[in-house]
N, C-alpha and C positions, 0 to 999 in steps of 0.2 A: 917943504914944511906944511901942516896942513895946520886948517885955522878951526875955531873956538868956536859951537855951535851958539847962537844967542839963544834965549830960554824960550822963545815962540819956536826959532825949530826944533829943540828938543822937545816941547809940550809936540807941535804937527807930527814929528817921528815917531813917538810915542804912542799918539793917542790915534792914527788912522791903520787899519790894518789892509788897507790896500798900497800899499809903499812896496816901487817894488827893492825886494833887499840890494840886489846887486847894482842900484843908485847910489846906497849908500857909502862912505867912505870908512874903510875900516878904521877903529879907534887902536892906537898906539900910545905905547907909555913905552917912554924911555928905545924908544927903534924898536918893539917889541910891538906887534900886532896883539890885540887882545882876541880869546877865542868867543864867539858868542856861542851860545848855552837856554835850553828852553827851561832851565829849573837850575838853582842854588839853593846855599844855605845861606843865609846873615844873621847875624846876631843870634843865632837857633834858631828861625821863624824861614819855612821854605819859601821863598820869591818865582814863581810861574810868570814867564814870555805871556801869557794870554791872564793873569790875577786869580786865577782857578786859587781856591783856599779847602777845597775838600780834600783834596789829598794831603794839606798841613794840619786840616782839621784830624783825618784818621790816623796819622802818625801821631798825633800826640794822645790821640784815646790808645792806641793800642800802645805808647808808651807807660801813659799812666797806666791802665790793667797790667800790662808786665810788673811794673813798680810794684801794685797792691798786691798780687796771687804771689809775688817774690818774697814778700815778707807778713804775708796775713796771718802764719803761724805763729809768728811770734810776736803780733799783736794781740 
């Protein structure tokens, strides 16, 4: 069984990027190994491995322009 990270090593894991990964212990739910991922979605707001926000910031300008050019005619 593996154990409960306390929050200073989640903040160290977190927050140094010289860790090496394969120290780490993989995180499992339910006997299922999670897969780790440098980019998601949550709640619709993209989440980046390194907090990079420019590439959340272009998707939602180029979401809004689609939105406005989609229906500016019938505005």
């Amino acid at each position: 069984p593996g154990r409960i990270s306390t929050p200073a090593e989640v903040h160290e894991r977190r927050g140094s990027k010289d860790v090496d990964p394969s120290s780490l212990t993989p995180l499992a739910v339910d006997g299922d190994d999670l897969e780790e991922v440098s980019e998601f979605v949550y709640l619709g707001s993209l989440v980046t491995a390194d907090n990079d926000t420019s590439k959340e910031i272009r998707t939602r300008i180029f979401g809004g322009n689609r939105t406005y050019f989609g229906i500016r005619k019938t505005i």
